[in-house]
VOBAVEX-22276 format. One record per residue (C-alpha): z, x negated, y negated; residue in one letter; residue number from 1. Coordinates in Angstrom, 1 decimal. Last residue first. Example, Ala and Ser with C-alpha at 12.3 -4.5 7.8 and 13.67 -1.06 7.14 Angstrom:
residues 2
(atom (7.1, -13.7, 1.1), S, 2);
(atom (7.8, -12.3, 4.5), A, 1);
end
This chain:
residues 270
(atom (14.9, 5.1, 7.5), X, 270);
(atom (15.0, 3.0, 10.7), X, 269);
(atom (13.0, 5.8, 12.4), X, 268);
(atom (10.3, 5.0, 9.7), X, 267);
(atom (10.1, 0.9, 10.6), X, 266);
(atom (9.5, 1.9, 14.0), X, 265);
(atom (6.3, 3.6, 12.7), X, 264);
(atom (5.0, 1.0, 10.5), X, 263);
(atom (5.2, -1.5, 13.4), X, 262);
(atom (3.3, 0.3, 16.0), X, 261);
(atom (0.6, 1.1, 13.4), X, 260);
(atom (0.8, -2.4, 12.2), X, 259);
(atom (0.3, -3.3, 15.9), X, 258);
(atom (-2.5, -1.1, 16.5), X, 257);
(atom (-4.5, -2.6, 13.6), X, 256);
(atom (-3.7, -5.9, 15.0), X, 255);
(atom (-4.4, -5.0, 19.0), X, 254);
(atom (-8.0, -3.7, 17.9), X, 253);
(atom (-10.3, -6.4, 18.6), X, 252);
(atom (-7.8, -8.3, 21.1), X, 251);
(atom (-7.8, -5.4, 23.3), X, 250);
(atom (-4.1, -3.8, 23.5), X, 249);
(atom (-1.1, -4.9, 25.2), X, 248);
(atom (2.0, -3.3, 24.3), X, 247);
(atom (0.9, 0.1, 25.9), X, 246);
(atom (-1.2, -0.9, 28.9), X, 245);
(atom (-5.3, 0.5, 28.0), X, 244);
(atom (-7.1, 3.4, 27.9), X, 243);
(atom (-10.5, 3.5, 26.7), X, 242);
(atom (-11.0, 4.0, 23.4), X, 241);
(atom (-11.6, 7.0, 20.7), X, 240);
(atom (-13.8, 7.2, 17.7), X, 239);
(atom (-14.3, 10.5, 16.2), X, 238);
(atom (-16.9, 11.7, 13.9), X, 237);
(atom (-16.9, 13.8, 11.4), X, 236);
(atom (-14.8, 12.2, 8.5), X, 235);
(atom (-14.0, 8.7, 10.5), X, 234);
(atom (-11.5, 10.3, 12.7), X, 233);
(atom (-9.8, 7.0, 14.9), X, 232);
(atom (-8.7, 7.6, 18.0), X, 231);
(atom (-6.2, 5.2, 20.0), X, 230);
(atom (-5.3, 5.4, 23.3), X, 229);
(atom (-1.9, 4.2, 25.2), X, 228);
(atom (-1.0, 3.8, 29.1), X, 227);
(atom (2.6, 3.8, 29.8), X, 226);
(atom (3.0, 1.1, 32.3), X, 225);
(atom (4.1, 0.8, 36.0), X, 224);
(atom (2.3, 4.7, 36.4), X, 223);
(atom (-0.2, 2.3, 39.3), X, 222);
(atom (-3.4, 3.3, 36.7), X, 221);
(atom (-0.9, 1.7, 33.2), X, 220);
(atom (-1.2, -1.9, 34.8), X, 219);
(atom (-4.6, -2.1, 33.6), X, 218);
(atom (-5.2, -5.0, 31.5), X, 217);
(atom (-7.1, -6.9, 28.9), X, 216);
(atom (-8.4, -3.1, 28.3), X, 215);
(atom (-12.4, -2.9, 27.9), X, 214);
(atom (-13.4, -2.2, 24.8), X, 213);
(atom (-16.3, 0.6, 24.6), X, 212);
(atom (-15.2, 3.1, 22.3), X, 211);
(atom (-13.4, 1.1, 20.2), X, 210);
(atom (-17.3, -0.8, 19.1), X, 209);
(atom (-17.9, 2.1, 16.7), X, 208);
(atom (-14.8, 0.8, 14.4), X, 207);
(atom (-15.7, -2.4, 14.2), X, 206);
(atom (-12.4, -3.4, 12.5), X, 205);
(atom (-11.6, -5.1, 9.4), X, 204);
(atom (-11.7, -2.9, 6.8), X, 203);
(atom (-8.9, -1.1, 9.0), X, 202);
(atom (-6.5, -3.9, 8.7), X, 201);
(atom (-7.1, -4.1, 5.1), X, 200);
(atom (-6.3, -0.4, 5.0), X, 199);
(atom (-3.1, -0.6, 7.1), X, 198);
(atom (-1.6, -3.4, 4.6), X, 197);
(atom (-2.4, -1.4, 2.0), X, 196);
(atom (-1.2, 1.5, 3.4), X, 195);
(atom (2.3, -0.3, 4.5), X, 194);
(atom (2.2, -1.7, 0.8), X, 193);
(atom (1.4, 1.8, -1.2), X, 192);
(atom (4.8, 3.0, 1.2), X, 191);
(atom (3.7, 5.6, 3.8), X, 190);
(atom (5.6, 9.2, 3.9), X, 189);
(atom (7.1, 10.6, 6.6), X, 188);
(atom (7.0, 13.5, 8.9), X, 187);
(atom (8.7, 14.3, 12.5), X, 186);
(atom (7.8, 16.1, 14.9), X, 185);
(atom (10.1, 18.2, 17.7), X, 184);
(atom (7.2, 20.6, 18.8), X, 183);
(atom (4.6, 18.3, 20.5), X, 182);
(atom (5.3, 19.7, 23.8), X, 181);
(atom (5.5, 15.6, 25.1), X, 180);
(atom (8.2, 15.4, 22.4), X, 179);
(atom (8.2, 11.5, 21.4), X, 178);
(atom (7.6, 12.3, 18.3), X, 177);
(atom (5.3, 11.1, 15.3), X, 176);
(atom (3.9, 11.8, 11.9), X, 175);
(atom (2.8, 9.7, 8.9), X, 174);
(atom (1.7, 10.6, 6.0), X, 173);
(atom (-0.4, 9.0, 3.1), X, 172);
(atom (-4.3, 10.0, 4.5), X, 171);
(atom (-3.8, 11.2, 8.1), X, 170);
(atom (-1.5, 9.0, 10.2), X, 169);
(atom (-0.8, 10.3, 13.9), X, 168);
(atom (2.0, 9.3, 16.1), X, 167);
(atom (2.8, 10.0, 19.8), X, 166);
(atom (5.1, 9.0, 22.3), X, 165);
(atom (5.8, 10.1, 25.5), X, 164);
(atom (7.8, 8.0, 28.4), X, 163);
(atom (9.1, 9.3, 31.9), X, 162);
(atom (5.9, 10.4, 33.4), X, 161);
(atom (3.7, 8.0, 31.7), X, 160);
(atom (2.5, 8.0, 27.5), X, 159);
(atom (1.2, 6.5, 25.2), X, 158);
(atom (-0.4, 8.0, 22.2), X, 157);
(atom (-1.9, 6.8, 19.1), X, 156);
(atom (-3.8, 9.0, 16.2), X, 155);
(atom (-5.6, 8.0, 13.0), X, 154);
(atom (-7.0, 9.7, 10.7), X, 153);
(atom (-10.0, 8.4, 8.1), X, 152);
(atom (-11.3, 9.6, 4.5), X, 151);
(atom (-13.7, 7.3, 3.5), X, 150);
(atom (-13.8, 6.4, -0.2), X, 149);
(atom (-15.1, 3.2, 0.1), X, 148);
(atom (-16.2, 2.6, 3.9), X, 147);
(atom (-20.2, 3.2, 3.2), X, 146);
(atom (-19.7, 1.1, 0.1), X, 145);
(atom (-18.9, -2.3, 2.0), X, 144);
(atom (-15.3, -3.7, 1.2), X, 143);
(atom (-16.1, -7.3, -0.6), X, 142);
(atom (-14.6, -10.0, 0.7), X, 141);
(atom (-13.8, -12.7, -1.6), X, 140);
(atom (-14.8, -16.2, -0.4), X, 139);
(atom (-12.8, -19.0, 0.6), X, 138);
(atom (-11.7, -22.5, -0.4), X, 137);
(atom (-8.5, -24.0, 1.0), X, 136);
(atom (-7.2, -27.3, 0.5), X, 135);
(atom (-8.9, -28.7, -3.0), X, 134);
(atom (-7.5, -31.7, -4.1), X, 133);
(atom (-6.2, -31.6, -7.9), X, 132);
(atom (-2.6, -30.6, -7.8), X, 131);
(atom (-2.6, -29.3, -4.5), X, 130);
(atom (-5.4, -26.8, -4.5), X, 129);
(atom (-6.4, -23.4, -3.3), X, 128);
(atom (-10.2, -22.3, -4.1), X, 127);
(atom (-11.3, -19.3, -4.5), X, 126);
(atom (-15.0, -17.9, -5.2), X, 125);
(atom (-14.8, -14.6, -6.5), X, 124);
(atom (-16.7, -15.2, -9.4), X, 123);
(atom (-14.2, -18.2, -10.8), X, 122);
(atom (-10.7, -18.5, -8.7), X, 121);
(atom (-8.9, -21.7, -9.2), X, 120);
(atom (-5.6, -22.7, -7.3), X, 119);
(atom (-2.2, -24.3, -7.6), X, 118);
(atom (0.8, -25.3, -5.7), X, 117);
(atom (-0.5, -25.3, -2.0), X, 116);
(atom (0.9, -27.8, 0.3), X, 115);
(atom (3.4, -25.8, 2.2), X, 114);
(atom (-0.6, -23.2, 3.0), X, 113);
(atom (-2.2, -26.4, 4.9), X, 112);
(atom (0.8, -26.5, 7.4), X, 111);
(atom (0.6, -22.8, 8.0), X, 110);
(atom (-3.4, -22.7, 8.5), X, 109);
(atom (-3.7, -26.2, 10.7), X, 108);
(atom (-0.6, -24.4, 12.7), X, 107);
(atom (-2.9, -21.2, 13.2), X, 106);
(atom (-5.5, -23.2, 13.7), X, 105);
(atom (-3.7, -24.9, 16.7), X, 104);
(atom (-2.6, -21.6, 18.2), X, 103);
(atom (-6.0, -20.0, 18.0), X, 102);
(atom (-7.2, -23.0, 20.0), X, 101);
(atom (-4.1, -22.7, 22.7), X, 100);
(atom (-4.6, -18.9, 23.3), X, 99);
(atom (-2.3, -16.7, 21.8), X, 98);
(atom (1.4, -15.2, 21.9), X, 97);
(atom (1.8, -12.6, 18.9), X, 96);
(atom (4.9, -13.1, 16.9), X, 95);
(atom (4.2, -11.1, 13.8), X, 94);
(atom (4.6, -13.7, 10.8), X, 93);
(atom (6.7, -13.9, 8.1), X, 92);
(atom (6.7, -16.1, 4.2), X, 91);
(atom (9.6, -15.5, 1.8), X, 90);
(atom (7.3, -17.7, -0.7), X, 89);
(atom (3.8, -19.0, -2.0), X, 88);
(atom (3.6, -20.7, -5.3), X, 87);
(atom (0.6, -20.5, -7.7), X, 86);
(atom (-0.1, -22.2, -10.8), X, 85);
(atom (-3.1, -22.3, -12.8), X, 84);
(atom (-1.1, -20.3, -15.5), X, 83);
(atom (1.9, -19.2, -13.9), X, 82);
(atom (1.3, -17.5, -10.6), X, 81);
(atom (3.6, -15.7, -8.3), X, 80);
(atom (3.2, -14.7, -4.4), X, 79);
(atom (4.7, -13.2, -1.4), X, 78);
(atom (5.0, -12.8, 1.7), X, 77);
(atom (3.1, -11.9, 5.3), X, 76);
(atom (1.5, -13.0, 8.2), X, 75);
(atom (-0.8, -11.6, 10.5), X, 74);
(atom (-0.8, -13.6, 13.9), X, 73);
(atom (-3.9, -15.6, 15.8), X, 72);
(atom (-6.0, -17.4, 13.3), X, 71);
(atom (-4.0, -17.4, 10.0), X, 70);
(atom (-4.8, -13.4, 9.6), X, 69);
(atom (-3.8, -12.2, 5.9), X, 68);
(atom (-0.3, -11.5, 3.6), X, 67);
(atom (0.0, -12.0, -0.4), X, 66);
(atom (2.5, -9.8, -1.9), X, 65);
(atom (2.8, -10.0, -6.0), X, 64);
(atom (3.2, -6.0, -6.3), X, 63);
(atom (0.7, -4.8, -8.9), X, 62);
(atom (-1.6, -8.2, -8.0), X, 61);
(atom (-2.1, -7.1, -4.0), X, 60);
(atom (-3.6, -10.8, -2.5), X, 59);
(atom (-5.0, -10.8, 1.2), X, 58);
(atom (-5.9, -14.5, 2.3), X, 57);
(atom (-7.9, -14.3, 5.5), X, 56);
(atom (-9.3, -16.3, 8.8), X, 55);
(atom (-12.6, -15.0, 10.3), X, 54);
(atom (-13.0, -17.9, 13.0), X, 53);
(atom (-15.7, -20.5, 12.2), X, 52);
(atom (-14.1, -22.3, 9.3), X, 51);
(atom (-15.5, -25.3, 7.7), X, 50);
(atom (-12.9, -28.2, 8.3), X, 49);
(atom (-11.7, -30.8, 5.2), X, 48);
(atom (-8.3, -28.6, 4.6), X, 47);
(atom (-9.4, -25.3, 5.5), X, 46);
(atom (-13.0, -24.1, 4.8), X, 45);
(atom (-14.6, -21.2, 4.5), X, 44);
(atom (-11.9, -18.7, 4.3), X, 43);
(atom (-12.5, -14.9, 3.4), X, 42);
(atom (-10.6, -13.8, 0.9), X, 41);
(atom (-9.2, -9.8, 0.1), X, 40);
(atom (-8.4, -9.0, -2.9), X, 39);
(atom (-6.2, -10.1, -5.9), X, 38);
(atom (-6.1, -13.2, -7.9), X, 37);
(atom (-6.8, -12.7, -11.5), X, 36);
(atom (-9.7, -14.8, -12.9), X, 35);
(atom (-8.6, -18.4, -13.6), X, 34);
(atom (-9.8, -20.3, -16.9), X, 33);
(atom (-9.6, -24.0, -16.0), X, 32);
(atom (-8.9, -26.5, -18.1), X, 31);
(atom (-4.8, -26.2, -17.7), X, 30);
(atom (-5.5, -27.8, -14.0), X, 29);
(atom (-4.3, -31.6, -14.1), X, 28);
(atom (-1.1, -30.3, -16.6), X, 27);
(atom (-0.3, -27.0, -14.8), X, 26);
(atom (0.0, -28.8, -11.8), X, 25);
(atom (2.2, -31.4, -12.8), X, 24);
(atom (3.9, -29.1, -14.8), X, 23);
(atom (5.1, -27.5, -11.0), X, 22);
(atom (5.9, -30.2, -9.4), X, 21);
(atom (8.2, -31.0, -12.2), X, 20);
(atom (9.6, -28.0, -11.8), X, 19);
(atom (11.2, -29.2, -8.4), X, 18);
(atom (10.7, -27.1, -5.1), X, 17);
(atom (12.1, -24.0, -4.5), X, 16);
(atom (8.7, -22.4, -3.1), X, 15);
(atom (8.9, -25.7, -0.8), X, 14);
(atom (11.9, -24.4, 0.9), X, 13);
(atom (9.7, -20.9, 1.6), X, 12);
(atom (7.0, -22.9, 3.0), X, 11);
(atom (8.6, -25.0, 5.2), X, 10);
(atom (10.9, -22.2, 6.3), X, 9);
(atom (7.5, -20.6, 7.8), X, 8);
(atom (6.3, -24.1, 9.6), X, 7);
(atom (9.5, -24.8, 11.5), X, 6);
(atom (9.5, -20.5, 12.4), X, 5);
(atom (5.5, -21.4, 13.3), X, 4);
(atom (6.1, -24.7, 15.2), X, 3);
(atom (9.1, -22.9, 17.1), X, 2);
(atom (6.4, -19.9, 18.1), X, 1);
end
């Protein structure tokens, strides 16, 4: 995690950087005619290495954020473009702990990102530059049409005998209590970022796989940990997991349930 905070200010020092910087890339790139960023991109190669893992670059053009998977954390900012100019800033991570490998494209991802200062996007194909040298190219993901337009709820609950806690999500609201009689609840409304951010999250799961995931562990059977579930209404059909310790989710969905997590801690704040 020091490499990632190290990496993190990197990026946001370099958003200050000189304008000079800046014309430079404008001047060796003002041939180009750039599409408008936004989307979801897949990477396919990052800096000289074809990419086997399903790293992404999220962009949301009506509010400049930029956010996406570097390999083992989501991470987040945001992002303006001049031109053929594109500088990254205020740049976060979740602070998920992760295998050595995913660890080391993480860094590749971070340290690849402080060098980015301009880009070309033509038929969905995007390619991030410094000046002239490509660093990043990567594909835009297209949501398939059976999930446009679906209408999904979601529900998490952990719970042992001295912990409850419950929150569901349907459409724009969010509920949640820690009432096990489900009486005390409390309602709020999502912010078009946290659903977006939930959405992409969502794009990206298997969803008929949750079913059969096997928890990374099972402390939750001796009552030493709460034991949480997700269930996912996809119109008719429901799609509910095994149990697993709350705090440690399988890998596949442990993102989605994160931002869940996250959204909802962000609400009592409020």
């Amino acid at each position: 995690m020091k490499h990632l905070a190290i990496l993190i200010s990197m990026i946001i020092l370099k958003s200050c950087g000189s304008s000079q910087d800046v014309a430079s890339a404008a001047n060796t790139t003002d041939m180009i005619t750039n599409e408008t960023i936004s989307g979801t991109y897949v990477l396919e190669q990052l800096d000289t290495t074809n990419v086997t893992d399903e790293l992404t670059l999220e962009f949301d053009s009506k509010t400049n954020k930029v956010s996406g998977f570097a390999g083992c954390n989501r991470f987040f900012g945001t992002y303006t473009t001049d031109g053929n100019t594109i500088s990254l800033s205020e740049l976060g991570a979740t602070r998920m702990m992760c295998e050595d490998e995913a660890n080391k494209i993480e860094l590749k991802m971070f340290q690849t990102l402080a060098k980015v200062n301009a880009y070309e996007l033509t038929n969905g194909k995007l390619s991030l530059k410094n000046d002239e040298d490509i660093l990043i190219t990567a594909n835009e993901k297209m949501m398939s049409k059976s999930r446009q337009g679906e209408t999904i709820n979601i529900t998490y609950r952990a719970s042992t005998r001295g912990f409850f806690e419950a929150i569901w999500i349907e459409g724009s609201v969010l509920k949640y209590t820690n009432d096990r009689n489900l009486i005390d609840i409390e309602r709020r409304h999502l912010s078009d970022e946290q659903l977006s951010e939930l959405m992409a999250l969502y794009n990206d799961l298997d969803v008929e796989s949750i079913p059969s995931l096997e928890p990374p562990s099972k402390t939750f059977q001796h009552d030493a940990a709460a034991m949480g579930v997700l269930k996912i209404n996809v119109g008719e059909t429901i799609y509910t997991s095994n149990g697993f310790d709350h705090g440690n989710p399988p890998k596949p969905i442990a993102l989605f349930v994160d931002k869940v997590l996250s959204i909802k801690e962000t609400m009592t704040k409020q």
